[in-house]
C-alpha positions in Angstrom: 27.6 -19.7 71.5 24.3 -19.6 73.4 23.6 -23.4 72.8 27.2 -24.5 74.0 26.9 -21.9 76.5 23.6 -24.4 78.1 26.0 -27.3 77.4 28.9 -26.2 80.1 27.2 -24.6 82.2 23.7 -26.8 82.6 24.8 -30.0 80.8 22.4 -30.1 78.5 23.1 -32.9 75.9 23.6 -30.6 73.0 25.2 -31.1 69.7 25.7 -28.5 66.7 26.0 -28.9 62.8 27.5 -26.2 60.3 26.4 -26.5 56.8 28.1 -25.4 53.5 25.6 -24.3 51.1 22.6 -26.8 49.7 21.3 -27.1 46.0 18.3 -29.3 45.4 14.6 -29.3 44.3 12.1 -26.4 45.9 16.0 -24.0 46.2 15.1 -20.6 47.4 15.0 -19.1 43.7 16.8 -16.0 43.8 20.3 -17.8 44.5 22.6 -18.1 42.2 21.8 -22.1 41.0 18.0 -22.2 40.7 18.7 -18.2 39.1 21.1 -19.6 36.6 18.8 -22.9 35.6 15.8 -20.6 34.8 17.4 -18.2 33.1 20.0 -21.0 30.9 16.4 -22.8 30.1 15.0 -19.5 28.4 18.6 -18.5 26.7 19.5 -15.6 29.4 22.4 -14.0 30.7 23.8 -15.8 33.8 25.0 -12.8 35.7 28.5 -13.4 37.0 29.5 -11.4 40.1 33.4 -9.9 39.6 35.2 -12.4 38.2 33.3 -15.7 39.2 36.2 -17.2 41.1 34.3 -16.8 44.2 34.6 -20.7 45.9 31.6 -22.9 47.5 30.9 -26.0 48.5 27.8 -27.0 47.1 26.2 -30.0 48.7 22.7 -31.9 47.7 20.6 -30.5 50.6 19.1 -34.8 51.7 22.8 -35.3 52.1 22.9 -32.2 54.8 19.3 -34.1 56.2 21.3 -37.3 56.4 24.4 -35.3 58.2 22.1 -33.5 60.6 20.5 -37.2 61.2 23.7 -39.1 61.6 25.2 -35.6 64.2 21.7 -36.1 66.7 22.2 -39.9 66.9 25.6 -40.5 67.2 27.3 -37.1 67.7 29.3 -36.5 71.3 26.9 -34.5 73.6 28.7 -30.5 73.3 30.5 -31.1 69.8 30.3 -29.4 66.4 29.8 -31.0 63.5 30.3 -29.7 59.9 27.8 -30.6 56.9 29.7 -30.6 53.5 31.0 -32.0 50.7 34.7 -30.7 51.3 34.8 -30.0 47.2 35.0 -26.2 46.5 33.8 -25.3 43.4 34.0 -21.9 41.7 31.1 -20.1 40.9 32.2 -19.7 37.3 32.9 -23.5 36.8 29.1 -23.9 38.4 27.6 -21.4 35.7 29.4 -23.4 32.8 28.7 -26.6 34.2 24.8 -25.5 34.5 25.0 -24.2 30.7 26.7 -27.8 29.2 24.2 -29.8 31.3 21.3 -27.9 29.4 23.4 -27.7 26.1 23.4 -24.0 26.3 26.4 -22.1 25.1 28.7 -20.4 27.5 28.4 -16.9 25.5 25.3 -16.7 28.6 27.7 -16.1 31.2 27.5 -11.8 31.9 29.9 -10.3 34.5 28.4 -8.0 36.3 29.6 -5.9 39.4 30.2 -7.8 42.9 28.7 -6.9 45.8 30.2 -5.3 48.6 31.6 -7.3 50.9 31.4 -10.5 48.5 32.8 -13.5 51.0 36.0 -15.3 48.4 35.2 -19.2 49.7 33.6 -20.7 52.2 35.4 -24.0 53.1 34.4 -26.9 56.2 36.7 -29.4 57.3 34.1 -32.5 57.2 36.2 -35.1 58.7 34.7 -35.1 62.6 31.2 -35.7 61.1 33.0 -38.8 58.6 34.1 -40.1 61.3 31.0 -41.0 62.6 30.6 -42.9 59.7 29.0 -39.8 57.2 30.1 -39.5 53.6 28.0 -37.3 50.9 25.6 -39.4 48.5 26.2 -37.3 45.9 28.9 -35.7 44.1 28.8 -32.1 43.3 28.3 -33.4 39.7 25.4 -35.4 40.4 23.7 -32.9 43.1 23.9 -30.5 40.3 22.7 -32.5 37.7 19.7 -33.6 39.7 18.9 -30.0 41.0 19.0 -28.3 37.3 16.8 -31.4 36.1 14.4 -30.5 38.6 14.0 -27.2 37.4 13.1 -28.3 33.8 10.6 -30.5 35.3 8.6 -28.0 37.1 8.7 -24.4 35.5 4.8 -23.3 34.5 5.4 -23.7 30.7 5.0 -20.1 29.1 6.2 -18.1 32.7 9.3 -16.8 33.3 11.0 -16.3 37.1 14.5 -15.5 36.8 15.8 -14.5 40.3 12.2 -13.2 41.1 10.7 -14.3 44.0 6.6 -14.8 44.6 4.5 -15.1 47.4 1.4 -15.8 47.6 0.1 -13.8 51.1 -4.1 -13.6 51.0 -4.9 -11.6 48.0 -1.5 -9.9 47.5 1.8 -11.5 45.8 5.0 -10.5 47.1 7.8 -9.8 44.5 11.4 -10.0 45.4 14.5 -8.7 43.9 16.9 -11.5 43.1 20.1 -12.4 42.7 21.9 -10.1 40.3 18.9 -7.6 39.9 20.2 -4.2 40.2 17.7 -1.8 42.2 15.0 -0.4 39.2 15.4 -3.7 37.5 11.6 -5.6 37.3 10.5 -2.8 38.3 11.3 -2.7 41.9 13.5 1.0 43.0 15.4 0.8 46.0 13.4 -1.4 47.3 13.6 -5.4 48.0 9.4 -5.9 48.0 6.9 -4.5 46.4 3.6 -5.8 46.5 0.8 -6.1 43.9 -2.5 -7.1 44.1 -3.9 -10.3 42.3 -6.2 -8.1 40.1 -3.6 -7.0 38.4 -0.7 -8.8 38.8 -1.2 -10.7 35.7 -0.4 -7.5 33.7 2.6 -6.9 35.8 4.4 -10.1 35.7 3.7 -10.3 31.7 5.7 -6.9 31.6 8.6 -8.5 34.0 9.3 -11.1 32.4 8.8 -13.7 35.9 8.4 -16.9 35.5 6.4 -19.2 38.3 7.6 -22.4 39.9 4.8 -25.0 40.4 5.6 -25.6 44.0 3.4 -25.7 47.6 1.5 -22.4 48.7 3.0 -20.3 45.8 0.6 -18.5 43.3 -1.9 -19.9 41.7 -1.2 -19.7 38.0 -5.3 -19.4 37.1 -5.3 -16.0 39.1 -6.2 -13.1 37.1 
């Protein structure tokens, strides 16, 4: 590890966090929490990958600030720290959990095929960084909760997204495949990004189906 490496050898005061994966307000949208959300608001398919029973420890991404915080103040200079809630959840038991927080009905949930290569769980032992006196704020429960709230807050009212991603660059929008999309699907053929112009994205995204999240530097709704 190049920054351990500097530690030994230099003795730089270093110290090192490992994080298990964040929900919370502005999450990238193609993965598989804000995807679900959008798509249980508007009454569509949460695609599944294989059987669901893929584990994760979802954690409320201030709590990972407040870890990172607590590691570069009182962390031990060449030590690793890791950033989690030590709950695993499946990814099934997050779709379902997303449908009965929006009152949606679990006939939404869709298995489609895994990816290649699909990692099983991802599990951190959390107990160096408690010692320092660290515990998650919120429960997987509540970080959820507060994350899919979020989402009903801010979607454009009459857009869809759904796993899409936009990015505003100059006068061209970016469109991302998302979680679940097969290649072809909105559009986009072996491909990740494709790019349309503002003049006729409009046209483009009405056909798709992509709904736009009111958030910092992305696309201005009023464009044509």
């Amino acid at each position: 590890h190049l920054v351990y490496a500097y530690h030994v050898t230099y003795g730089l005061h270093t110290t090192t966090t490992r994080g298990s994966n964040n929900i919370g307000p502005y999450h990238y949208p193609e993965k598989a929490v804000p995807l679900f959300a959008t798509n249980a608001i508007d009454d569509l398919p949460l695609p599944i990958y294989g059987d669901g029973m893929q584990m994760r420890d979802y954690q409320y991404v201030t709590d990972h600030c407040e870890g990172i915080d607590v590691v570069l103040h009182r962390g031990a200079p060449g030590e690793f720290y890791n950033v989690g809630t030590g709950v695993e959840t499946h990814n099934i038991d997050m779709a379902r959990a997303i449908l009965d927080i929006l009152g949606k009905p679990h006939s939404l949930l869709t298995f489609v095929p895994d990816r290649a290569g699909h990692d099983r769980r991802y599990a951190l032992d959390t107990a160096k960084l408690k010692a320092l006196g660290w515990t998650s704020r919120h429960s997987f429960a509540e970080a959820l909760e507060r994350t899919v709230r979020w989402y009903v807050d801010n979607l454009v009212a009459g857009q869809q997204f759904h796993g899409a991603v936009l990015v505003a660059r100059g006068d061209q929008v970016i469109l991302s495949k998302g979680y679940g999309m097969a290649d072809g699907d909105a559009g986009i053929a072996n491909t990740s990004l494709t790019r349309f112009r503002l003049a006729s994205v409009s046209k483009q995204l009405t056909a798709m189906g992509v709904l736009i999240l009111q958030q910092r530097g992305t696309l201005n709704v009023d464009d044509p």
